[in-house]
C-alpha positions as CSV (number, residue, x, y, z in Angstrom):
1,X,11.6,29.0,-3.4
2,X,8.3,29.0,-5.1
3,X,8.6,30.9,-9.0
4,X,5.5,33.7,-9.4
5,X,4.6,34.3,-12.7
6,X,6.8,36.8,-14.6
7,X,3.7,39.2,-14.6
8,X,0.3,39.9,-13.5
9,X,-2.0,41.4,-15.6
10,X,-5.8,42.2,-15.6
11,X,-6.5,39.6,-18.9
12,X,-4.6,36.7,-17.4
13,X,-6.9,37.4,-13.9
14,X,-9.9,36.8,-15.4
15,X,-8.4,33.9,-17.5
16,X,-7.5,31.7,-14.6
17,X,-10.5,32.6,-12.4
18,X,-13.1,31.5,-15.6
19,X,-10.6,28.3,-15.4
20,X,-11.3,27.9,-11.9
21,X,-15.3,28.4,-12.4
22,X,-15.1,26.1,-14.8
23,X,-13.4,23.5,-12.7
24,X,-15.9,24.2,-9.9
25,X,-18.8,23.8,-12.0
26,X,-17.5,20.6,-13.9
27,X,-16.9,18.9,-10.0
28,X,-20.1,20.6,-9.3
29,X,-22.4,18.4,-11.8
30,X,-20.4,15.3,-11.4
31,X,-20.8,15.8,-7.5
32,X,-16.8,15.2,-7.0
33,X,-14.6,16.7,-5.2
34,X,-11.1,16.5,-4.5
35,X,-8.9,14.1,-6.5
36,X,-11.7,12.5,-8.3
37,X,-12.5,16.7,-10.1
38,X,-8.6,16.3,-10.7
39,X,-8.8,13.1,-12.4
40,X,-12.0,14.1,-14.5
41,X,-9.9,17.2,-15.7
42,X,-6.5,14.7,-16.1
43,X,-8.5,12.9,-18.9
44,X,-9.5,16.6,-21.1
45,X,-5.6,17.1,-20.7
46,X,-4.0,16.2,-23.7
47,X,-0.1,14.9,-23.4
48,X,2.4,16.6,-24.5
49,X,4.6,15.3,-26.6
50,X,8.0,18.0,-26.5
51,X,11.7,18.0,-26.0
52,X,12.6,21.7,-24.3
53,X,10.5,23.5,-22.3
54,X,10.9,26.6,-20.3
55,X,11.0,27.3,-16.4
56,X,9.0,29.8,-16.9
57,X,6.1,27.8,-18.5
58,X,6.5,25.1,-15.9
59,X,6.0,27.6,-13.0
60,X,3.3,29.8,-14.6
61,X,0.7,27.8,-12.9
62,X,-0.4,27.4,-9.0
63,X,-0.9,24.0,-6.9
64,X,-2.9,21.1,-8.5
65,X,-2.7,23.2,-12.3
66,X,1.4,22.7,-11.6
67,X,1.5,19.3,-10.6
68,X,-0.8,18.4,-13.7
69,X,1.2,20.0,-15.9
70,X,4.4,19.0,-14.4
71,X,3.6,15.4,-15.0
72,X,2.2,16.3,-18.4
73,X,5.2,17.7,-20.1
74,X,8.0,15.9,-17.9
75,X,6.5,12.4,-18.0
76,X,4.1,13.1,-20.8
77,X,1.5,11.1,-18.8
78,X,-1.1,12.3,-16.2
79,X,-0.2,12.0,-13.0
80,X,-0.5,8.7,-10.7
81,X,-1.8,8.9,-7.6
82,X,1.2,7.7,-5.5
83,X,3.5,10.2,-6.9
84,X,0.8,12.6,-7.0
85,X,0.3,12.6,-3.2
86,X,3.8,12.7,-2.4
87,X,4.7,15.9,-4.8
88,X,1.6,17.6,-3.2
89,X,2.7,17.0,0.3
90,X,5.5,18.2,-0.4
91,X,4.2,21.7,-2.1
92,X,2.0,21.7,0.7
93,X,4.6,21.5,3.0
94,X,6.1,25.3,1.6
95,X,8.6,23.1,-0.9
96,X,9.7,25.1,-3.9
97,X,8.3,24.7,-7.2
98,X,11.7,24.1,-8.5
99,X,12.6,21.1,-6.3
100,X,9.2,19.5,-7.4
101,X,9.9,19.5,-10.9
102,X,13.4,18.6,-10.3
103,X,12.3,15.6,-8.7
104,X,10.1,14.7,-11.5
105,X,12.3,15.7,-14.2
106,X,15.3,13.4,-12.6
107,X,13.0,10.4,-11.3
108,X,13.8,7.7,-13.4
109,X,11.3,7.7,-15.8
110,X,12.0,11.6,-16.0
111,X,15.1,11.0,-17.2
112,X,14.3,8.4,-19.3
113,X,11.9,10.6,-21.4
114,X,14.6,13.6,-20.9
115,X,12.7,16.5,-21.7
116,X,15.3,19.1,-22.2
117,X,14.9,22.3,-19.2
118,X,17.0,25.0,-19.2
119,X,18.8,26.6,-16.3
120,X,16.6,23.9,-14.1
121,X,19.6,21.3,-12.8
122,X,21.4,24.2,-11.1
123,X,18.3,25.3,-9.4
124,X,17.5,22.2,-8.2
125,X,20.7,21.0,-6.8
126,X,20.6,24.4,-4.8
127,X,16.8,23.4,-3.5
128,X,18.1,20.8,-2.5
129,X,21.0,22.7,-0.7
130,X,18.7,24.4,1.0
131,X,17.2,21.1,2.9
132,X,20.9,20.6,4.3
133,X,20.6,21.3,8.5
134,X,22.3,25.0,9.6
135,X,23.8,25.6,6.7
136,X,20.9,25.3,4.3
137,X,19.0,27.6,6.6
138,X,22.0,30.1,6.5
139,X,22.2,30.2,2.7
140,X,18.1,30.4,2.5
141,X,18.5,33.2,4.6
142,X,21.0,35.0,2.4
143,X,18.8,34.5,-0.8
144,X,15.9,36.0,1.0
145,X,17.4,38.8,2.4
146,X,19.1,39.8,-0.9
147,X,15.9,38.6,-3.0
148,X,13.8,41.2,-1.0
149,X,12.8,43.7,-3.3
150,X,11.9,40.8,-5.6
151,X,9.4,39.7,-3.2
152,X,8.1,42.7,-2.3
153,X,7.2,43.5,-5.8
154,X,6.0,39.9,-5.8
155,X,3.9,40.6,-3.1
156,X,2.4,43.6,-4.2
157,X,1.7,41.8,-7.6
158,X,-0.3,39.1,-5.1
159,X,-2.3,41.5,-3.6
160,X,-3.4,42.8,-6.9
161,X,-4.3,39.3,-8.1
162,X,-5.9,38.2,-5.0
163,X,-8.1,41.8,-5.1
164,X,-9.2,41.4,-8.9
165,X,-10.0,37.9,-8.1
166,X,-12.1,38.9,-5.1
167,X,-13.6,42.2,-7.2
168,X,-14.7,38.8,-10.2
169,X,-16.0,36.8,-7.4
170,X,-18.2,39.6,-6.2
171,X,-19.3,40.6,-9.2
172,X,-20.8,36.9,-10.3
173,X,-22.1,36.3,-6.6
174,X,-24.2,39.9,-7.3
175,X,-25.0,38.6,-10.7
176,X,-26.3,35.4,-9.2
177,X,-28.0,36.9,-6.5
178,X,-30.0,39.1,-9.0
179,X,-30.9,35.9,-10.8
180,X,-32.1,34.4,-7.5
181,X,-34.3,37.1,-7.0
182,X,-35.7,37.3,-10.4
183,X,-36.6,33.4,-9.7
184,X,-38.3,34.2,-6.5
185,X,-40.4,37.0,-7.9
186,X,-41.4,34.5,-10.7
187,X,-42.6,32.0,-8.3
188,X,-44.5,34.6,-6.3
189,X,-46.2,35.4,-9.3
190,X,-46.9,31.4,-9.8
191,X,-48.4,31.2,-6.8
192,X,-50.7,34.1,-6.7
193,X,-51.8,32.9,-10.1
194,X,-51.9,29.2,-8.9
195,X,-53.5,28.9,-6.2
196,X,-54.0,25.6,-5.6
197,X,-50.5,24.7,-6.6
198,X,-49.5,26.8,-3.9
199,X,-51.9,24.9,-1.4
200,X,-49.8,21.8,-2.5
201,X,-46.5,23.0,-2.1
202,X,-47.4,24.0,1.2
203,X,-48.1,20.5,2.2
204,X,-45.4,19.1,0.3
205,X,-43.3,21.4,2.2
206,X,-44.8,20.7,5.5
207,X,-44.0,17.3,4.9
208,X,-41.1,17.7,3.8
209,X,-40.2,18.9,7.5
210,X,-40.5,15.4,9.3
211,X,-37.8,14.0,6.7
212,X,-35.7,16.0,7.5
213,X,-35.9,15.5,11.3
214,X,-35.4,11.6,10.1
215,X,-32.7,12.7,7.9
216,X,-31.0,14.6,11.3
217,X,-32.0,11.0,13.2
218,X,-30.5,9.0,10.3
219,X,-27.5,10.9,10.3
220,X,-26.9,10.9,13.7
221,X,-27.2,7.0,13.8
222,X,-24.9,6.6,10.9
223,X,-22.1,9.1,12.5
224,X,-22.3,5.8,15.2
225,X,-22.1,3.0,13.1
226,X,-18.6,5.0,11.8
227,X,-17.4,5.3,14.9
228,X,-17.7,1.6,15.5
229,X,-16.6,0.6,11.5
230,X,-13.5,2.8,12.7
231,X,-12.9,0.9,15.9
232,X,-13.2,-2.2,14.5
233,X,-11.0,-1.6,11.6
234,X,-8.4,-0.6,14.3
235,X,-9.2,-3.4,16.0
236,X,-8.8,-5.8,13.2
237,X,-5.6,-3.8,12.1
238,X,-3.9,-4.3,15.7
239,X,-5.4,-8.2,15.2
240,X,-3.3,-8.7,11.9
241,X,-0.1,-7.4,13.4
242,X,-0.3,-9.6,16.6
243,X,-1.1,-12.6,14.0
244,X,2.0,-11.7,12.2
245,X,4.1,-11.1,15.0
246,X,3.1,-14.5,15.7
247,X,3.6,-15.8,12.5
248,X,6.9,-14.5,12.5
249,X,8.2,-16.1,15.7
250,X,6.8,-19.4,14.6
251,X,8.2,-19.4,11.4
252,X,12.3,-18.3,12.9
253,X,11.4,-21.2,15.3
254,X,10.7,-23.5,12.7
255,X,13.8,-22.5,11.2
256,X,15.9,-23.1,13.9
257,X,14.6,-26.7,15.0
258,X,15.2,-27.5,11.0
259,X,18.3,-26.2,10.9
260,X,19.1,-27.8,14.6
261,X,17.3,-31.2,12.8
262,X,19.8,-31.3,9.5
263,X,22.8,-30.7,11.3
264,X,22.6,-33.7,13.4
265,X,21.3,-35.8,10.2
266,X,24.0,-35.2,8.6
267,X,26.7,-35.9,11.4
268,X,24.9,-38.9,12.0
269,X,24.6,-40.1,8.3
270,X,28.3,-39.1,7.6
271,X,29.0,-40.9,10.2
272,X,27.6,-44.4,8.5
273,X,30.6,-45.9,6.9
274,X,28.6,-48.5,4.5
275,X,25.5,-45.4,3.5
276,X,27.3,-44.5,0.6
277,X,28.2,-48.5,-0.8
278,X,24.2,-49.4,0.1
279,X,22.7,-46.1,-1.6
280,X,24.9,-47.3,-4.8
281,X,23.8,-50.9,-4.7
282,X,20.2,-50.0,-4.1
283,X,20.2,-47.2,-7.0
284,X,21.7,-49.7,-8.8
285,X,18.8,-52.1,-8.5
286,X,16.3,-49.6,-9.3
287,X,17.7,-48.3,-12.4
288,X,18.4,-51.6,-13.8
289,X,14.5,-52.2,-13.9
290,X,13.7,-49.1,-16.0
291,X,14.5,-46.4,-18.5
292,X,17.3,-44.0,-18.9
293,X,15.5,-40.3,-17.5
294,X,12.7,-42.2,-15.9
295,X,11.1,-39.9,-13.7
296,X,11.2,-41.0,-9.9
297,X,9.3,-39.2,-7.1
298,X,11.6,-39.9,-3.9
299,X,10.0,-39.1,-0.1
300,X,11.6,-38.1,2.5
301,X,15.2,-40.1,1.8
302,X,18.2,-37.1,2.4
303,X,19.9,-35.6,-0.6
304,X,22.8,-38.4,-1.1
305,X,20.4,-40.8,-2.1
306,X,19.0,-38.0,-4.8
307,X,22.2,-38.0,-6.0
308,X,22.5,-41.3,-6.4
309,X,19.6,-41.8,-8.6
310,X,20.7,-38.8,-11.0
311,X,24.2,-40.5,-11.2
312,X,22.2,-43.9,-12.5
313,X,20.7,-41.6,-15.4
314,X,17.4,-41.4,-13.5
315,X,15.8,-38.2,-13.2
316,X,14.1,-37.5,-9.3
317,X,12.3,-35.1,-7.6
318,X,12.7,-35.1,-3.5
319,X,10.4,-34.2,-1.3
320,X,11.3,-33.5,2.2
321,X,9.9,-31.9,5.3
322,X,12.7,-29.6,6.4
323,X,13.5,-26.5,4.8
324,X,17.3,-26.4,5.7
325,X,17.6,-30.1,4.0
326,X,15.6,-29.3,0.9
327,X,17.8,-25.5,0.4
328,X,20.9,-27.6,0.5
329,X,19.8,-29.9,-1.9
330,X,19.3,-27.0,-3.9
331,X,22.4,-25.7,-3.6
332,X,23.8,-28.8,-5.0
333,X,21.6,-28.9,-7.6
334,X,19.2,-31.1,-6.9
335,X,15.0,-30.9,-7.5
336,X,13.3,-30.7,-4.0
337,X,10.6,-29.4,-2.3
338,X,9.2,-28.7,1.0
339,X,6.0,-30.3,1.8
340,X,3.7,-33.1,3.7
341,X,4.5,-36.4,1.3
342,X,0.9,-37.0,1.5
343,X,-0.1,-33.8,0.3
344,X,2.4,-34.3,-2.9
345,X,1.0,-37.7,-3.8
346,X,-2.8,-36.4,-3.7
347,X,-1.8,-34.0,-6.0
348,X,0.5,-36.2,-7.9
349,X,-1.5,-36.8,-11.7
350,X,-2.5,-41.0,-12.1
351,X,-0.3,-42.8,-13.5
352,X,2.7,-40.6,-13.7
353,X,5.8,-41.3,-12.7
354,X,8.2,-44.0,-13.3
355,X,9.2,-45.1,-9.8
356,X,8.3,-43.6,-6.3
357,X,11.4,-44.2,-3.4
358,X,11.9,-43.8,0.5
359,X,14.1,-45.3,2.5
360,X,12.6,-44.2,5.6
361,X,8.5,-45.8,5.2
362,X,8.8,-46.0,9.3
363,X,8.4,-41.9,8.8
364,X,5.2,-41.9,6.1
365,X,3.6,-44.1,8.6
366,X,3.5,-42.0,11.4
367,X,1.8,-39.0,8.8
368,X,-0.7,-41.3,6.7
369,X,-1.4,-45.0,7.3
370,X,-0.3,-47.9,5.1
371,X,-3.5,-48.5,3.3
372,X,-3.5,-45.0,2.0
373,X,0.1,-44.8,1.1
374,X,0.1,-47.9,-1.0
375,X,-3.2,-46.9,-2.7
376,X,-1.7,-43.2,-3.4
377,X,1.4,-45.3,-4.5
378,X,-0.4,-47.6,-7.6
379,X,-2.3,-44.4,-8.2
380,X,0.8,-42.1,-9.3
381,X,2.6,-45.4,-10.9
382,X,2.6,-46.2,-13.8
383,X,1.9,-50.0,-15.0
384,X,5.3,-51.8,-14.9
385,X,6.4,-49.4,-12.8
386,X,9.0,-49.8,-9.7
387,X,8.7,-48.9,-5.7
388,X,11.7,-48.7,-3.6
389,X,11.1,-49.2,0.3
390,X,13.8,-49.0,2.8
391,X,13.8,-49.1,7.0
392,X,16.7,-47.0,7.8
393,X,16.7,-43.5,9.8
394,X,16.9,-40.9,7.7
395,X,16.6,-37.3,8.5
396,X,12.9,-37.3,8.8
397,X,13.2,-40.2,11.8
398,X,16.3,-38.8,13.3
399,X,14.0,-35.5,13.8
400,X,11.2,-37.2,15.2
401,X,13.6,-38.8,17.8
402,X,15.1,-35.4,18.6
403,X,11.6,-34.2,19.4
404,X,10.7,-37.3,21.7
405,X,8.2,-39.1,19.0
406,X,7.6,-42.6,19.0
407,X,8.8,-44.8,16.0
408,X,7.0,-46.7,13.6
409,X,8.2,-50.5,14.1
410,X,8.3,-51.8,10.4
411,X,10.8,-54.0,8.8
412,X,11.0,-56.0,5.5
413,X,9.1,-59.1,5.8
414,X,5.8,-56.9,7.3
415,X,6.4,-54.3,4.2
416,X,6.6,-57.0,1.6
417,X,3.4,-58.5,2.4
418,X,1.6,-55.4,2.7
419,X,3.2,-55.6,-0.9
420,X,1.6,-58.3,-2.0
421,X,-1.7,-57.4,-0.4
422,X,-2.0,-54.2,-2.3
423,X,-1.4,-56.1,-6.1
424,X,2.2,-55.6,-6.1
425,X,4.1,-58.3,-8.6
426,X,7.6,-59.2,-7.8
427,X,8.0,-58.3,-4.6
428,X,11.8,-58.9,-3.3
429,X,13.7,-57.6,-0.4
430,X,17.4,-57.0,-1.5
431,X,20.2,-57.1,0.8
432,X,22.9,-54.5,1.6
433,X,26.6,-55.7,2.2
434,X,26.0,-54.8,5.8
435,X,22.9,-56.4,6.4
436,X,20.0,-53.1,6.0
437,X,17.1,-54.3,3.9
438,X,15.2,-52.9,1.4
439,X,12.1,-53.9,-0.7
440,X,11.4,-54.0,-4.3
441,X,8.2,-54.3,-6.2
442,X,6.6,-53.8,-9.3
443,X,3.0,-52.7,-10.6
444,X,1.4,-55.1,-12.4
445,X,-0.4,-54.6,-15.5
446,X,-3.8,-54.7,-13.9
447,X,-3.0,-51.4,-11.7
């Protein structure tokens, strides 16, 4: 139920329709209209800074004056325009004054500030009654009907406002028309005395005439161009949501072949009953040719061997190609990411890292050949440091195989002399208990 002010009186009349002149004419010389003349009179309104205020003083005020000063004293901050809209819609809607500020007051930076208002948390949990289906309606009826004489008088109070304010409005329209005429009769005189300024606004003004049949044209054309802008905006709108949809659907597919892909990895590398013995020995290796915490950049190689290399006091980073492989690794703890392993060592810094591992190179070859791989490898290493190449499927090959890719047939011997090609010293293929190979090899100085 909207609040009237207490009382309507002649004085106060004239004082809120010079207000509302003055708005018009400030919106009038900035040529804005609409939130852009509220926002211009936002910035004149000074905060303010108080602890109580009264319902009374809250509700003097009408529409956009309200909501300003609602925001003002509650929030001590002009209004933004999110919030703004929605409280307006909602007065606009027949909403009660009351339930607006109470849903200012109590949002949560209302109620941070806590500006103290009497009598309003009762008022507002019953405007919000009032929203309740059937019954709401019932008890909205009941105030109305015994509220009655209340608005009658409240009415009859309107119609006095709304005639004075008409009676004001008259009054300055007369006073401008007088003005008007006293500007006409002025230029009368000017061109009776001017003759030849006359002859010269007549031809401006009959040239004046074909602008404004291109003007017409112009607008015309540009009420077109609109149309189509607005077309193809809904066009392009209906465009992004098909693109999404269709992002969407790719992306749950790509979870599910991922999540198909790391289950069966795992079986089948749980189900290797010397993977856990040759990871150990191999870590071993490595870490015995470097540094407690050296930093190792791993590709594509399963979790396990991760773990492995932290438990030798390394410190590396994974990265793997499969999203349900890498969150797993995660949730253990370990550092992975989800990316192309070329893409990571192009953006790898030179001369970086410590050691760079992968157990699988049969799956880098099939992304980026060996030329490249070996020359990103020297790049990222550091001199003296370590590479670790193995020939067993791991996850990334056991995926490719599920999908019906071919393999890339590599073993130790061809590996180790691509080695040796590249500048690699000490180059030495090591030997698992149960026969799986793996090669070693070390930059030299002149890398």
């Amino acid at each position: 139920m909207n609040q009237a002010p207490a009382e309507i009186t002649p004085g106060r009349v004239k004082e809120e329709i010079r207000a509302d002149a003055e708005l018009a004419r400030l919106r009038a010389g900035d040529l804005k209209v609409g939130i852009e003349g509220r926002t211009s009179v936002q910035r004149r309104d000074s905060v303010e800074m108080r602890d109580t205020c009264s319902l009374a003083e809250l509700c003097q005020s009408n529409y956009i004056s309200f909501l300003d000063q609602a925001y003002r004293i509650l929030l001590r901050r002009s209004s933004d325009p999110a919030g703004y809209d929605a409280q307006l819609r909602l007065l606009s809607q027949g909403r009660s004054k009351i339930e607006i500020l109470g849903n200012i007051r109590w949002s949560p930076e209302g109620r941070d500030i806590g500006v103290r208002v009497p009598w309003l948390l009762p008022r507002y949990v019953l405007a919000k009654i009032l929203l309740i289906p059937v019954l709401g309606y019932l008890l909205e009826w009941l105030i109305g009907f015994f509220s009655l004489p209340r608005i009658i008088r409240h009415q009859r109070a309107t119609d006095a406002f709304h005639s004075a304010r008409e009676h004001e409005l008259a009054e300055q329209c007369r006073s401008i028309a007088q003005q008007i005429e006293v500007i006409f009769i002025e230029l009368g005189k000017l061109g009776s005395e001017n003759p030849e300024m006359s002859a010269k606004l007549k031809q401006l003004f009959d040239r004046v005439g074909p602008l404004s049949e291109d003007f017409e044209r112009i607008s015309s054309e540009s009420t077109e161009l609109r149309h189509m802008v607005l077309s193809m905006n809904h066009w392009l709108s209906s465009l992004r949501r098909n693109l999404s949809a269709l992002e969407l659907a790719e992306s749950e597919k790509t979870r599910k072949s991922d999540s198909f892909h790391a289950e069966i990895s795992a079986r089948v590398l749980q189900s290797d009953p010397h993977r856990s013995a040759r990871l150990d020995q191999w870590s071993g290796r490595l870490a015995s040719n470097l540094q407690e915490s050296a930093q190792v950049l791993d590709l594509c190689s399963g979790d396990d061997w991760l773990r492995h290399l932290r438990d030798k006091g390394l410190k590396p980073t994974g990265v793997d190609t499969n999203n349900e492989i890498a969150q797993r690794a995660r949730e253990q703890g370990q550092a992975i990411i989800v990316a192309e392993p070329a893409s990571v060592l192009a953006r790898s810094a030179d001369h970086s890292l410590h050691a760079l591992t992968a157990l699988d190179v049969g799956c880098l070859l099939r992304r980026m050949p060996a030329r490249q791989l070996l020359d990103e490898t020297r790049r990222v290493l550091r001199k003296r440091a370590w590479v670790l190449f193995g020939f067993h499927g791991e996850p990334a090959t056991i995926a490719d195989r599920l999908d019906g890719r071919p393999e890339a047939i590599v073993d130790g011997a061809l590996i180790a002399q691509a080695l040796l090609a590249a500048g690699f010293e000490h180059v030495e293929q090591v030997q698992s208990a149960d026969g799986a190979i793996c090669v070693l090899a070390c930059v030299g100085n002149q890398a």
